[in-house]
N, CA, C and O of each residue as an XYZ file, in Angstrom:
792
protein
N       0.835     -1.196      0.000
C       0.000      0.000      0.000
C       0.869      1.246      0.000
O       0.690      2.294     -0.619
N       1.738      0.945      0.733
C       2.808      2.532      0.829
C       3.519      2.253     -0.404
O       3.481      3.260     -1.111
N       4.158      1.293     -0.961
C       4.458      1.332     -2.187
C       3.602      1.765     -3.751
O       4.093      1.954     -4.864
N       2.269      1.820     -3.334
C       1.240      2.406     -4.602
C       0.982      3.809     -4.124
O       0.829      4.560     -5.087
N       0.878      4.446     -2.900
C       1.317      5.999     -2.655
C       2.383      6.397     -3.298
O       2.246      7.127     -4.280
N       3.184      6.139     -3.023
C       4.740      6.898     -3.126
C       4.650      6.659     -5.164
O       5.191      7.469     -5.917
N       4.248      6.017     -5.428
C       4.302      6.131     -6.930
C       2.978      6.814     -7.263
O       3.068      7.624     -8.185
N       1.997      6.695     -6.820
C       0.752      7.665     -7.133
C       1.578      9.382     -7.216
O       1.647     10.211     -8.123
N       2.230      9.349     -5.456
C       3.094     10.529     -5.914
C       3.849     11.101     -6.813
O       3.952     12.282     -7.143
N       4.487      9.931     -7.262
C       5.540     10.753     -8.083
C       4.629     11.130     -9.645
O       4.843     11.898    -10.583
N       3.695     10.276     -9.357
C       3.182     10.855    -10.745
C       1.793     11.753    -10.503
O       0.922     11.803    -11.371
N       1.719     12.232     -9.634
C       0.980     13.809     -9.295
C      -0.167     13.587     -8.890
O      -0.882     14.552     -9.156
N      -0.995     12.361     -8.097
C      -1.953     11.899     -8.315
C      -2.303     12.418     -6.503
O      -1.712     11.887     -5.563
N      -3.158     13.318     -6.360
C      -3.586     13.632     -4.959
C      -4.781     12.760     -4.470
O      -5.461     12.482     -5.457
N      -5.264     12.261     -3.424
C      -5.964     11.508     -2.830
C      -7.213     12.692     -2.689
O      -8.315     12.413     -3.161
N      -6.963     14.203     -1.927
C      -7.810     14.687     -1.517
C      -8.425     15.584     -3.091
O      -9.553     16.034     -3.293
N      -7.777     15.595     -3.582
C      -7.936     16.697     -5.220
C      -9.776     16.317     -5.250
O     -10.479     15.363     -4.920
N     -10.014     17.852     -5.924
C     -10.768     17.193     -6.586
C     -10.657     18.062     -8.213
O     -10.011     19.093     -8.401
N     -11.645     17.156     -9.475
C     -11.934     17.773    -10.281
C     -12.056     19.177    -11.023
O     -13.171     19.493    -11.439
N     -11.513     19.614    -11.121
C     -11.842     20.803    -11.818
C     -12.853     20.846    -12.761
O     -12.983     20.047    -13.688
N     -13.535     21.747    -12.524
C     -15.043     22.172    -13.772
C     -14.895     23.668    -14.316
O     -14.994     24.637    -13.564
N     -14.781     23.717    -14.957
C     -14.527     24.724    -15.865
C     -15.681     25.214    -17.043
O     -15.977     24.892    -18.194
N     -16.084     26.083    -16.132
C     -17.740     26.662    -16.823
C     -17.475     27.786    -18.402
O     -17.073     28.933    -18.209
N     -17.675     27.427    -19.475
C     -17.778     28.356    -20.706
C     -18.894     28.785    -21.034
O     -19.858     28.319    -20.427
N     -19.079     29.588    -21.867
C     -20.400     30.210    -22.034
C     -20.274     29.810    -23.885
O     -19.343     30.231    -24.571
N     -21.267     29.047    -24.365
C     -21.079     28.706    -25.537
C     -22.021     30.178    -26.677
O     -23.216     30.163    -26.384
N     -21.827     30.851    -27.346
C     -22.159     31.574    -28.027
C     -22.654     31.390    -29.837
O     -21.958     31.875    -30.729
N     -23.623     30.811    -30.048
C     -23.884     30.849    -31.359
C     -23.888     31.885    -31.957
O     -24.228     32.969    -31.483
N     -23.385     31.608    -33.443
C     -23.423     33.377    -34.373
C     -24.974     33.791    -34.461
O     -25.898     32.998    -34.282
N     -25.097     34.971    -34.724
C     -26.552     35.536    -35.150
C     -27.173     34.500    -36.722
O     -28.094     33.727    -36.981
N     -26.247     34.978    -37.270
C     -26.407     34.255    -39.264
C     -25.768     32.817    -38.910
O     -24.719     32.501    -38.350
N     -26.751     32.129    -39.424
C     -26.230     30.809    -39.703
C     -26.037     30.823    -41.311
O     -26.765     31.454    -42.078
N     -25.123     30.160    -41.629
C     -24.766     29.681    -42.837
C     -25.649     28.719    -43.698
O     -25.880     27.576    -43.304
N     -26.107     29.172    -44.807
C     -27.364     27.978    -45.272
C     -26.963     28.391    -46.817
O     -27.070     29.395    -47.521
N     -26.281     26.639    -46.990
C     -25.717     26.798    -48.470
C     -26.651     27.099    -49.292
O     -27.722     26.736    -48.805
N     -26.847     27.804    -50.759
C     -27.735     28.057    -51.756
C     -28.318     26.435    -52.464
O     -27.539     25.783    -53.160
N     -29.266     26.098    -52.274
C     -29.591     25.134    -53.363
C     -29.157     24.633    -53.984
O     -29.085     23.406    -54.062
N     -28.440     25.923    -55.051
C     -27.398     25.615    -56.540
C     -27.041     24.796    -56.410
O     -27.366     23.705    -56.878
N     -25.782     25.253    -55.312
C     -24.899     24.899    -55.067
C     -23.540     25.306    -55.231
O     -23.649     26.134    -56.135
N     -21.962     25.234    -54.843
C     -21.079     26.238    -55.000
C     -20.482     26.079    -56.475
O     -20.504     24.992    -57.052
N     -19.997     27.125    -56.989
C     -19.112     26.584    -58.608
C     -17.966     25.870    -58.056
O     -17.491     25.885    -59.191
N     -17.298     25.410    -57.546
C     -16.355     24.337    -56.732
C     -17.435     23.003    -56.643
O     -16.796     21.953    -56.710
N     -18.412     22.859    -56.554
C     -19.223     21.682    -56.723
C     -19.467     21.568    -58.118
O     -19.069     20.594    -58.757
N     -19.991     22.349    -58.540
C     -20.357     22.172    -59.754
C     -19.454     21.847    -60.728
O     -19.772     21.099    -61.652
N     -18.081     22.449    -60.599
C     -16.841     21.910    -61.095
C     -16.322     20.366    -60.531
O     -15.699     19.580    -61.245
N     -16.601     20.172    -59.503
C     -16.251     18.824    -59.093
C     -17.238     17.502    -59.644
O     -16.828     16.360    -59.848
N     -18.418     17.915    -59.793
C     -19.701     17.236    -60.067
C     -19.227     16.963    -61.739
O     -19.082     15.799    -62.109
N     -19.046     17.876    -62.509
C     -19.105     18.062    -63.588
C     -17.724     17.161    -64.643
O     -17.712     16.513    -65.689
N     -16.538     17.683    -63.450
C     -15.187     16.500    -63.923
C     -15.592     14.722    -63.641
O     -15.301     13.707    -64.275
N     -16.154     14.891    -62.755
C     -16.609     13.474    -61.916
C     -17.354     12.624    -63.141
O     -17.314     11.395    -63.092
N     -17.917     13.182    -64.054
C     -18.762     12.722    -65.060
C     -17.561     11.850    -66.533
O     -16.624     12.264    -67.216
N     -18.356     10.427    -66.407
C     -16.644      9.593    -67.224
C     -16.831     10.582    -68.439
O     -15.807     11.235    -68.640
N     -17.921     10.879    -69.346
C     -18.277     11.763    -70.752
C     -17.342     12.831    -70.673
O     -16.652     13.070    -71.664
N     -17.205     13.583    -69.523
C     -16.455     15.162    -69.381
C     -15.155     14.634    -69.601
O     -14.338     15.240    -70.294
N     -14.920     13.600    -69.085
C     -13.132     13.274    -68.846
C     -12.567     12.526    -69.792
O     -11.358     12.446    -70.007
N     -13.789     11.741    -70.603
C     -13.504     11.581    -71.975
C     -13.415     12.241    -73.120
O     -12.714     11.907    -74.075
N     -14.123     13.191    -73.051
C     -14.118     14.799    -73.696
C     -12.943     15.537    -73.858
O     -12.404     15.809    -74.931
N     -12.553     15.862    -72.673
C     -11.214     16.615    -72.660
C      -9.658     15.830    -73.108
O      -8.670     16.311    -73.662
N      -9.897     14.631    -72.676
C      -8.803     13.668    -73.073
C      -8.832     13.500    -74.439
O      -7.789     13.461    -75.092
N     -10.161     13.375    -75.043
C     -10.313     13.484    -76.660
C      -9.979     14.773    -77.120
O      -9.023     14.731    -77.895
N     -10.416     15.879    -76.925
C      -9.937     16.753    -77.408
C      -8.033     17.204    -76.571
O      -7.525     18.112    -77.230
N      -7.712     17.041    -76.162
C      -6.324     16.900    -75.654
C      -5.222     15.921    -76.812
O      -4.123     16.111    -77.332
N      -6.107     14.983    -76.821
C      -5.135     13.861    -77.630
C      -5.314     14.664    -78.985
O      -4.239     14.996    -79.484
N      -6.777     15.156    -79.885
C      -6.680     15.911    -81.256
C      -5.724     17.083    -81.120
O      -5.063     17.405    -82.107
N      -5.614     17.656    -80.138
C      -4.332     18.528    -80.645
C      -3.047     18.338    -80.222
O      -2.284     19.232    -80.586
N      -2.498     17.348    -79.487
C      -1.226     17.025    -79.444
C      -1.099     16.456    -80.658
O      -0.048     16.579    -81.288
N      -2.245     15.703    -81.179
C      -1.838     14.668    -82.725
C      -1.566     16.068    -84.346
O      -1.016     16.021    -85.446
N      -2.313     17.081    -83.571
C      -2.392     18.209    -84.491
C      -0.653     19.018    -84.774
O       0.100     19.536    -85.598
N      -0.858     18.559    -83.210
C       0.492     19.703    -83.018
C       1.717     18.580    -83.462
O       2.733     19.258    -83.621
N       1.979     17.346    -83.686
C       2.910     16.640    -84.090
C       2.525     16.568    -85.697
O       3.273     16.354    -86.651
N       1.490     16.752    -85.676
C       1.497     17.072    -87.972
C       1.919     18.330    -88.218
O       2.943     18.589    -88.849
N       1.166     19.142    -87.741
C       1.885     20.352    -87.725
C       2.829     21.291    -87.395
O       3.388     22.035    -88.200
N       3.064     21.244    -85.808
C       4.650     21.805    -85.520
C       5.135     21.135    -86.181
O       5.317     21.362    -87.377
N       5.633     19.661    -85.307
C       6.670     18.980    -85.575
C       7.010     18.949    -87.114
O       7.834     19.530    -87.821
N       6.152     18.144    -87.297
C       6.180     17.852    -88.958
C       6.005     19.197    -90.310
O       5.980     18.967    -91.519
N       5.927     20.279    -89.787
C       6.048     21.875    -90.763
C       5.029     21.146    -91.670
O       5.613     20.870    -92.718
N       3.443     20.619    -91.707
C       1.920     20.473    -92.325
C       2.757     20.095    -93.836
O       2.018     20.046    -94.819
N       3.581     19.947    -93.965
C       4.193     19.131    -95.159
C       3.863     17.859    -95.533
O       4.221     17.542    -96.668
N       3.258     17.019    -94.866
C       2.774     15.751    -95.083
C       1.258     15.369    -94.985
O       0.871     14.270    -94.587
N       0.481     16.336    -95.368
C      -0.645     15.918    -95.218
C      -1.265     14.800    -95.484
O      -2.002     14.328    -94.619
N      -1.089     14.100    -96.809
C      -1.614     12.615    -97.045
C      -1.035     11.572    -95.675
O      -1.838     10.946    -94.982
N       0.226     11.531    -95.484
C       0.342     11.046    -94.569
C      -0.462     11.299    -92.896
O      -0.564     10.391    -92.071
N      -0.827     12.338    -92.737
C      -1.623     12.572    -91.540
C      -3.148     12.131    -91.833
O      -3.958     11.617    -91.061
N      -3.267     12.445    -93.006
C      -4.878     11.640    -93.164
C      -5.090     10.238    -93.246
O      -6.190      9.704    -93.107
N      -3.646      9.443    -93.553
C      -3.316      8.203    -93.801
C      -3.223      7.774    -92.054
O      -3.679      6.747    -91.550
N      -2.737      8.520    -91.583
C      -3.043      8.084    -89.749
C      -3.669      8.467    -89.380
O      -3.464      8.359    -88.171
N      -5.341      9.476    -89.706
C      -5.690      9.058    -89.089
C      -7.291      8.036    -89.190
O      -8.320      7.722    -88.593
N      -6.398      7.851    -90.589
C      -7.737      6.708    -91.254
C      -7.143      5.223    -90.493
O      -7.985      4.347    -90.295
N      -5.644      4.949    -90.059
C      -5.266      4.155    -89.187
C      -5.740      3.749    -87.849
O      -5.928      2.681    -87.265
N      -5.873      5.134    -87.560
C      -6.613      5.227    -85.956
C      -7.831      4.714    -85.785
O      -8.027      4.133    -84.717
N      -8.945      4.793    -86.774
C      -9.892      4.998    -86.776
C     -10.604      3.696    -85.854
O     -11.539      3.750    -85.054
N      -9.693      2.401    -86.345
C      -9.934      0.952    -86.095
C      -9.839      0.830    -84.926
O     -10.639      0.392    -84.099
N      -8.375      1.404    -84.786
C      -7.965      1.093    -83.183
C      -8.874      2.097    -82.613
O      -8.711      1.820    -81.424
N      -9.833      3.203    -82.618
C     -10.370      3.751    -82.033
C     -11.971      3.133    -81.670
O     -12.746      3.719    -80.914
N     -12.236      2.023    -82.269
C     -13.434      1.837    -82.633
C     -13.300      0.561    -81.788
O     -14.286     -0.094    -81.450
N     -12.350      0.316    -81.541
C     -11.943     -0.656    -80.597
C     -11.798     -0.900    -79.269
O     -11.918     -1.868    -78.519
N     -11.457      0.451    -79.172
C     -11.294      0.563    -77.568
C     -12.679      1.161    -77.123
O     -13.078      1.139    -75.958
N     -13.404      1.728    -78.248
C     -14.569      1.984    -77.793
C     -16.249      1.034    -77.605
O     -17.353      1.252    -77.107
N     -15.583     -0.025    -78.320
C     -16.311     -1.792    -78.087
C     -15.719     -2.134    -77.233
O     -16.661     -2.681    -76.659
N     -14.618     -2.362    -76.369
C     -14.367     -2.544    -75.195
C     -15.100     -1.628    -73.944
O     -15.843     -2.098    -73.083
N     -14.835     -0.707    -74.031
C     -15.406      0.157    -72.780
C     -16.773      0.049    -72.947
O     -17.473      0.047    -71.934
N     -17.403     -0.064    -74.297
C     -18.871     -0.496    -74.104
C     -19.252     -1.949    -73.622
O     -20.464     -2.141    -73.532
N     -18.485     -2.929    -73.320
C     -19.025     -4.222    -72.993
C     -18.429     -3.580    -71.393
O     -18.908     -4.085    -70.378
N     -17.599     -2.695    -71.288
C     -17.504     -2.036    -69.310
C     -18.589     -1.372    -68.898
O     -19.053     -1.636    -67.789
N     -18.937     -0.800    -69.380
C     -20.448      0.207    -68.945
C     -21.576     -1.235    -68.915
O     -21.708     -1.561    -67.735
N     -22.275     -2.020    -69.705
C     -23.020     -2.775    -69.367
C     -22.586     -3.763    -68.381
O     -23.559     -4.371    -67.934
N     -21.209     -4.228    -67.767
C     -21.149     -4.323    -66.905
C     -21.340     -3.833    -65.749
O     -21.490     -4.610    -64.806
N     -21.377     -2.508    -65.556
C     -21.431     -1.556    -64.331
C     -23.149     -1.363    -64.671
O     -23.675     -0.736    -63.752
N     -23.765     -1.607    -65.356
C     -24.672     -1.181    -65.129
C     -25.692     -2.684    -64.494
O     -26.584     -2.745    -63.648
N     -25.141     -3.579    -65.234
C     -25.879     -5.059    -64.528
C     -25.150     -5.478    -63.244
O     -25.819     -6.116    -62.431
N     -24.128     -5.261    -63.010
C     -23.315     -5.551    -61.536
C     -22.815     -4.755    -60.849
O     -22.460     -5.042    -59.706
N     -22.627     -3.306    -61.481
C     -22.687     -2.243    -60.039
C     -21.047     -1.550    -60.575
O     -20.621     -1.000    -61.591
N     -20.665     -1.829    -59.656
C     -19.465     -0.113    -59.733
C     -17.817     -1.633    -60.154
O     -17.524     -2.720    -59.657
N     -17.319     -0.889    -61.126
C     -15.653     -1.589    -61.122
C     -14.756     -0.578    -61.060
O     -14.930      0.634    -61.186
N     -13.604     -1.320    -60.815
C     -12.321     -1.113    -60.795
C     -12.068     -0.681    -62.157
O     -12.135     -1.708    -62.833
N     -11.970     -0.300    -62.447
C     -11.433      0.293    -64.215
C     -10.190     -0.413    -64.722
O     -10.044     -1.006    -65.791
N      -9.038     -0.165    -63.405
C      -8.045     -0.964    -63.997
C      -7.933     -1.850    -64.097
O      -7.005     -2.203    -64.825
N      -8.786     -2.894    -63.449
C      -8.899     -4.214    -63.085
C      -9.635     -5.030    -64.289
O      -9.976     -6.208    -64.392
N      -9.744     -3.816    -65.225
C     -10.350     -4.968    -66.736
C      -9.261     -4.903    -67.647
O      -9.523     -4.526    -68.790
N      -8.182     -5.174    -67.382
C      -7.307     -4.547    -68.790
C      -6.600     -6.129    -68.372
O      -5.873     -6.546    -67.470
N      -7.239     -6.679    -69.522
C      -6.997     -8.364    -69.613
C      -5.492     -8.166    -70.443
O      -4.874     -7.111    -70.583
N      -5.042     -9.808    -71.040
C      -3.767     -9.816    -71.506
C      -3.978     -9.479    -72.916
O      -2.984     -9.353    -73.632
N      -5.634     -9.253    -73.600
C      -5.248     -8.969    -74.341
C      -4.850     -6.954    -75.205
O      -4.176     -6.358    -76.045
N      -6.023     -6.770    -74.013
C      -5.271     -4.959    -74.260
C      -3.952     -5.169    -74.034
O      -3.098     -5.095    -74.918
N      -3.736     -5.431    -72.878
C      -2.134     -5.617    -72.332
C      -1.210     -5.700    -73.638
O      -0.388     -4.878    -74.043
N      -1.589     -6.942    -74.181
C      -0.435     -7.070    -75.043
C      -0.582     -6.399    -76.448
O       0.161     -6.523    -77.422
N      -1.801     -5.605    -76.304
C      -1.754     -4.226    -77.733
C      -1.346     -3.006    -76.857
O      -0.166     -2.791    -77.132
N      -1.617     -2.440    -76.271
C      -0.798     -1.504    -75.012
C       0.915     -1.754    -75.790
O       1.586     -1.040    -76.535
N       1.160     -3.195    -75.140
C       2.492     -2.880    -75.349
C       3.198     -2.970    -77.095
O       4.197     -2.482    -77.624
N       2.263     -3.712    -77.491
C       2.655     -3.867    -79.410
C       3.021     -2.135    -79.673
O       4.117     -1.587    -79.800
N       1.638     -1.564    -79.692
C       1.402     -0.193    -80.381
C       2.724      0.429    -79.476
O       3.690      0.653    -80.206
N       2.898      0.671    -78.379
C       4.208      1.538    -77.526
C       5.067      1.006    -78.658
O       5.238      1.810    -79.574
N       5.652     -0.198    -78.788
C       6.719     -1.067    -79.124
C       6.926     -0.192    -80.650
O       7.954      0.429    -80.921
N       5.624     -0.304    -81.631
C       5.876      0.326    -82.668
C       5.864      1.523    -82.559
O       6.554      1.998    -83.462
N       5.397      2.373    -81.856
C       5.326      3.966    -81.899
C       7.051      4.609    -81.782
O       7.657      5.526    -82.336
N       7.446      3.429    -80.612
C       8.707      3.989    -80.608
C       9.834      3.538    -81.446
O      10.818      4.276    -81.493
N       9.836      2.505    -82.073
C      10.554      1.925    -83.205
C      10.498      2.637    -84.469
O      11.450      2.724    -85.245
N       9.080      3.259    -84.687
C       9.284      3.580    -86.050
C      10.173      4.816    -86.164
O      11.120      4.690    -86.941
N      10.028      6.158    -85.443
C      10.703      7.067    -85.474
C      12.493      6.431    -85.531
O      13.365      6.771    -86.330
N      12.570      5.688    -84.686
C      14.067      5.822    -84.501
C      14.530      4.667    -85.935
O      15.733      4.405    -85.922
N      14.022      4.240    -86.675
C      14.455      3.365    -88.322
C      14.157      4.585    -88.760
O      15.127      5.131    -89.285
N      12.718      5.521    -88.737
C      13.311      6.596    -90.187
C      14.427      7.804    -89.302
O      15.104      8.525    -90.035
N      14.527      7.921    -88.279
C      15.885      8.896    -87.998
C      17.033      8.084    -88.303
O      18.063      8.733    -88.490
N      17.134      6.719    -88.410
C      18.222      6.214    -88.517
C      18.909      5.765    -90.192
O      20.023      5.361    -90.525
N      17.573      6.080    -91.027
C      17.394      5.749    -91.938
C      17.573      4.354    -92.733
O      18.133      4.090    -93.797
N      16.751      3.431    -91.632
C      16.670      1.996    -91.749
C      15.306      2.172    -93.135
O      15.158      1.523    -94.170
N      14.942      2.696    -92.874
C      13.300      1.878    -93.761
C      13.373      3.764    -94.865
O      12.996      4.927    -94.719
N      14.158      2.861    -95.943
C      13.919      4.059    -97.332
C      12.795      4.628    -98.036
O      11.858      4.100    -98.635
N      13.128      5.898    -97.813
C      12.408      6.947    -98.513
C      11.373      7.296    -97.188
O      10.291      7.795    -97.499
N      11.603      7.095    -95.924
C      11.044      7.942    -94.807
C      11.762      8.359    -93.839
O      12.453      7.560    -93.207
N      11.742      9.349    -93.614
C      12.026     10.637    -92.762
C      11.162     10.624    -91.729
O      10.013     10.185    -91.760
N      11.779     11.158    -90.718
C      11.018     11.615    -89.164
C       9.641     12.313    -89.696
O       8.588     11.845    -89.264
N       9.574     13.792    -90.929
C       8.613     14.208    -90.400
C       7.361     13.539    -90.517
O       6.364     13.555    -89.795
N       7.728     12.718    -91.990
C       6.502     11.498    -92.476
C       5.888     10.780    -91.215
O       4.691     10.611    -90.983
N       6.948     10.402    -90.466
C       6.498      9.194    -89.706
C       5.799      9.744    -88.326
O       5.062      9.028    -87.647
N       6.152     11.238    -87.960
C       5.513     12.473    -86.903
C       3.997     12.964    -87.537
O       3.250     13.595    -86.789
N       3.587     12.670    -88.871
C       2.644     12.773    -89.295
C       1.843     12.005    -89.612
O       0.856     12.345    -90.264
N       2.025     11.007    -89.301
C       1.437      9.594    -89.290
C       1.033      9.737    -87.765
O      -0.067     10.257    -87.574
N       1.599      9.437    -86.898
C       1.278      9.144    -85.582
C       0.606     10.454    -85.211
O      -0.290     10.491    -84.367
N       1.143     11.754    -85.987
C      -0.265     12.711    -85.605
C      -1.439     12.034    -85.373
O      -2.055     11.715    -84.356
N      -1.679     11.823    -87.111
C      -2.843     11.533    -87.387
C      -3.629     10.438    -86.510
O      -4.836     10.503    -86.277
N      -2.507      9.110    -85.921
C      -3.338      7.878    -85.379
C      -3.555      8.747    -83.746
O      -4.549      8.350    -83.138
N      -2.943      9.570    -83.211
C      -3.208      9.932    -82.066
C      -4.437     11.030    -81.839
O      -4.995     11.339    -80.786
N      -4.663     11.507    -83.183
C      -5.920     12.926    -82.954
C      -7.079     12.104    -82.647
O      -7.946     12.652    -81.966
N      -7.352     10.412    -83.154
C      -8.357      9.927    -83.141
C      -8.778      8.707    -82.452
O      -9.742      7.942    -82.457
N      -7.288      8.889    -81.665
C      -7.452      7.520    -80.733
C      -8.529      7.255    -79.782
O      -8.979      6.117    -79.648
N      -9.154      8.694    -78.824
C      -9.761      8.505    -77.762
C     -11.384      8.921    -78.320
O     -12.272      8.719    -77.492
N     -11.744      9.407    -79.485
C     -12.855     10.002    -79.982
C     -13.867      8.674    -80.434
O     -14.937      8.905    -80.997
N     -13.476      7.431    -80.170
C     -14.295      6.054    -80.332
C     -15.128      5.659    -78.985
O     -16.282      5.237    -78.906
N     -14.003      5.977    -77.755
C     -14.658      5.903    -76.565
C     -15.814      6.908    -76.394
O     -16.941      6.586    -76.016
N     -15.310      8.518    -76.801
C     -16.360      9.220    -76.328
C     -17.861      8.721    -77.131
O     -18.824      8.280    -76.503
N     -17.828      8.896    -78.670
C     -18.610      8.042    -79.050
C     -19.561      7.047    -78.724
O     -20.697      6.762    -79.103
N     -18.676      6.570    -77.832
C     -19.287      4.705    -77.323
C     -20.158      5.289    -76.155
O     -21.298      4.859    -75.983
N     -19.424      6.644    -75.039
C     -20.249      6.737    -73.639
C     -21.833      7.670    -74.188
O     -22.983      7.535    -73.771
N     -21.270      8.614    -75.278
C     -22.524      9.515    -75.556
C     -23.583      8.490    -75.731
O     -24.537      8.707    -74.983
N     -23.727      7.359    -76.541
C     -24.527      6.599    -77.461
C     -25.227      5.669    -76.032
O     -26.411      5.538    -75.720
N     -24.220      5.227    -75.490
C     -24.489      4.437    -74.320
C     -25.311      5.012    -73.222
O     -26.215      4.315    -72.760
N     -25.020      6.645    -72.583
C     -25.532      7.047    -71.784
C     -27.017      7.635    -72.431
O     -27.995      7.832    -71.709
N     -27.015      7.838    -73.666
C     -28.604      8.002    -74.272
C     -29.267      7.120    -74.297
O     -30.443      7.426    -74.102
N     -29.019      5.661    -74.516
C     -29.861      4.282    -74.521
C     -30.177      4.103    -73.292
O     -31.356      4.049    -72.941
N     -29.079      3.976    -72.384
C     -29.629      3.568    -70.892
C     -30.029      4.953    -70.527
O     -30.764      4.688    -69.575
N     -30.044      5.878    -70.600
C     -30.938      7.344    -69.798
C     -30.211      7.166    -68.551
O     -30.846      7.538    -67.564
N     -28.578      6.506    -68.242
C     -27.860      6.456    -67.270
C     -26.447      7.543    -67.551
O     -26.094      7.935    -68.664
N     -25.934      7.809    -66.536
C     -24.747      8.917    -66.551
C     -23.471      7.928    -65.686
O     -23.683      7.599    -64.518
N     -22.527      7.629    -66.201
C     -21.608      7.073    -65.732
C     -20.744      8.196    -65.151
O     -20.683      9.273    -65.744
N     -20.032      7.969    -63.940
C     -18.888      8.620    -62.960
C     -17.747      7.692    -62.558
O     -17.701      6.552    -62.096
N     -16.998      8.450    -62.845
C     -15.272      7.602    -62.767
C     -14.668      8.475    -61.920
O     -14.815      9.621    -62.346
N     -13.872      8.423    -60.611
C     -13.419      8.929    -59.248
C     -11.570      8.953    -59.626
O     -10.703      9.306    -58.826
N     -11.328      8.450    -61.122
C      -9.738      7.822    -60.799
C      -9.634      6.169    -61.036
O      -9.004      5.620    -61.940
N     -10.118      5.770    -60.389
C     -10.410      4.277    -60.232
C     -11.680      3.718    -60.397
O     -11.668      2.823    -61.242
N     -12.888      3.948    -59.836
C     -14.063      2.977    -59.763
C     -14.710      3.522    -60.816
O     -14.485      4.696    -61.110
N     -15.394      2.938    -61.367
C     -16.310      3.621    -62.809
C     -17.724      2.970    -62.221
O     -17.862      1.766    -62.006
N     -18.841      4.062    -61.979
C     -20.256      3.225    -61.295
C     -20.994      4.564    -62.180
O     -20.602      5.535    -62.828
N     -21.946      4.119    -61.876
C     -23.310      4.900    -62.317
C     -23.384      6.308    -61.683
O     -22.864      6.381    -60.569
N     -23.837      7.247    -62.093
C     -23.554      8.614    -61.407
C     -25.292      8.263    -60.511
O     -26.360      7.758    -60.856
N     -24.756      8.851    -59.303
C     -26.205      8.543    -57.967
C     -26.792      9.437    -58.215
O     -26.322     10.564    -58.378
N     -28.113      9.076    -58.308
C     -29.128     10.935    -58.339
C     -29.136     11.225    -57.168
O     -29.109     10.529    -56.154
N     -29.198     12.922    -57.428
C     -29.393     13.680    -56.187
C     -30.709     13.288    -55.594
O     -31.089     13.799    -54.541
């Protein structure tokens, strides 16, 4: 017992103490804060990116002018047949990835919310890595001047062309899709689910 004192002591613990109460006076403001209906343009901007169509939108139009700006900076608009020649190339592979993401949306819509990344089987996988494999091969045979009678800018105007039209199959696929089902898909980064009504 004198041994659980003497350590109660040292660590500040009084027998007779008591509690302290400590009385505040709590003050509410006059104006309470009562968000507008609308809602804020910071929501509406967040609401609005949140939408997969918006983020396919901008990525489509993003990819048409980097593909613009490699026919044209890069390539000084000197090769036009060749840029129309990529992007009559693209067109396939665009139409492709946009029959894929359409067999993803009727998934999310019969089984609920996915992982996005979690569908990229071996066989995108192994066109992922084909198309990289050639994108970066071809430039460096015509800078090296392996494959005759092409030049960098030919081959910068080619891949213009397959890149202005790569992502414009998907948007395609969500407009067409979200008009049939009268559903709005939302993608966070990762999960792709149905946008929740308010």
């Amino acid at each position: 017992m004198h041994i659980t004192e003497v350590i109660r002591g040292w660590l500040g613990w009084c027998p007779n103490a008591y509690a302290r109460v400590r009385n505040t006076n709590i003050q509410l403001d006059d104006e309470l804060v009562v968000p507008s209906p609308g809602g804020s343009l910071k929501d509406h901007a967040i609401h609005w990116i949140g939408l997969f169509r918006n983020q396919m939108m901008l990525q489509a139009i993003g990819s048409f002018c980097a593909g613009f700006y490699m026919f044209a900076g890069l390539g000084g608009m000197s090769n036009l047949n060749i840029f129309i020649i990529g992007l009559l190339a693209g067109l396939p592979f665009s139409a492709i990835i946009g029959i894929w993401y359409w067999r993803i949306f009727n998934e999310v819509l019969d089984e609920g919310p996915v992982v996005l990344w979690n569908r990229y089987d071996k066989t995108s996988g192994t066109l992922t890595v084909v198309s990289v494999a050639v994108s970066i091969s071809l430039p460096i045979l015509a800078l090296s001047g392996a494959i005759p009678g092409v030049n960098l800018a030919m081959t910068t105007a080619f891949f213009g062309g397959l890149v202005a039209v790569l992502f414009w199959g998907v948007l395609i696929a969500i407009w067409k899709w979200e008009s049939e089902s009268h559903r709005q898909l939302h993608y966070d980064g990762m999960i792709l689910e149905l946008e929740k009504d308010e």
